[in-house]
C-alpha positions in Angstrom: 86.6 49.7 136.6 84.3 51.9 138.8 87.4 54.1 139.2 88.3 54.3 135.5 84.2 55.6 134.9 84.7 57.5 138.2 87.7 59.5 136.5 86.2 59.3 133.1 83.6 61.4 134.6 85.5 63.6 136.4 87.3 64.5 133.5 84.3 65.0 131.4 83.0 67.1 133.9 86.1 69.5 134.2 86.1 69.8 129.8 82.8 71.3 130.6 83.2 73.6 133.0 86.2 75.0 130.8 84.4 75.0 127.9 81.7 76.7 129.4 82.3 79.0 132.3 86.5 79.1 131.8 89.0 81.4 130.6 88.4 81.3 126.9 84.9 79.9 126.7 82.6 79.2 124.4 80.2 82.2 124.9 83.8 84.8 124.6 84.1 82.8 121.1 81.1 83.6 119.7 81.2 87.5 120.7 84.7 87.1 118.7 83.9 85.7 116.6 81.0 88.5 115.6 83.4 91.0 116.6 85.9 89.8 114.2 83.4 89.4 110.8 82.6 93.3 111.9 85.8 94.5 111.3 86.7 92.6 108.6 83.4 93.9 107.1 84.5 97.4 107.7 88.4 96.7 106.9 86.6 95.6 103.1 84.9 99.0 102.8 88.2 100.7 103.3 90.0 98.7 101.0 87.4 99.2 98.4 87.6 103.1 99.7 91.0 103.5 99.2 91.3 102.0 95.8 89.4 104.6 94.8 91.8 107.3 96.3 94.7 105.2 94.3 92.7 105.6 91.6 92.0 109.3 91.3 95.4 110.3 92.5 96.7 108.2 89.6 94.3 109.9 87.2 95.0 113.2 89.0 98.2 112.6 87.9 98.1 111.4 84.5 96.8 114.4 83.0 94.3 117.8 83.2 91.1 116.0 81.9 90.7 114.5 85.7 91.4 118.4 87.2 89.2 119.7 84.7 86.2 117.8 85.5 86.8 118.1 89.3 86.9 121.5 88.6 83.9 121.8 87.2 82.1 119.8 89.7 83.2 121.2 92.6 83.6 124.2 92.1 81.7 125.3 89.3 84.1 126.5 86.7 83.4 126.7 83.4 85.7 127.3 80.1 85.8 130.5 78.3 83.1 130.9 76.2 80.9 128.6 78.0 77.3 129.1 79.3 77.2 127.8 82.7 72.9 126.8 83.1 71.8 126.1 86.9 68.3 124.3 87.0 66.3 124.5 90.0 62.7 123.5 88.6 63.7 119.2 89.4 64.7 120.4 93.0 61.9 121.9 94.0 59.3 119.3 92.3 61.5 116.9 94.4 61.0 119.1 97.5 57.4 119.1 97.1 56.9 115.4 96.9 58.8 115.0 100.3 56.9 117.0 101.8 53.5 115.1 100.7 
């Protein structure tokens, strides 16, 4: 019986050490564990991200309303006939109350 405890213990003793200083231990499965929510975190974002890009190629595609706008925006086209207006009075106010 004292052998079967002896063993028992022996055993128990060598689970430990694995599960604590061994290849594969516990700590290397927590920092993996962090490591792994991290990129699934950031593999979400690019998902989301390129969705978007599926998106506005489609629409790029689909018609000139979406290359209109973009033009507009970015580049600051207008049509013909248009009166193209640039307001600089809100960026400034906002300028001041920074620096405040």
């Amino acid at each position: 019986m004292k052998r079967l405890i002896f063993l028992l213990i022996c055993l128990l003793s060598l689970l430990q050490y694995r599960l604590w200083k061994g290849d594969n231990n516990f700590s290397e499965y927590v920092v993996l564990q962090t490591q792994i929510a991290a990129q699934e975190q950031s593999n979400d974002k690019l998902v989301a991200r390129n969705q978007i890009l599926k998106e506005e190629i489609i629409d790029l595609k689909s018609g000139t309303a979406a290359i209109e706008e973009r033009a507009r925006n970015e580049l600051g086209m207008v049509k013909e006939g248009e009166t193209f207006y640039r307001v600089v009075g809100s960026e400034l106010r906002d300028l001041n109350q920074l620096n405040r």
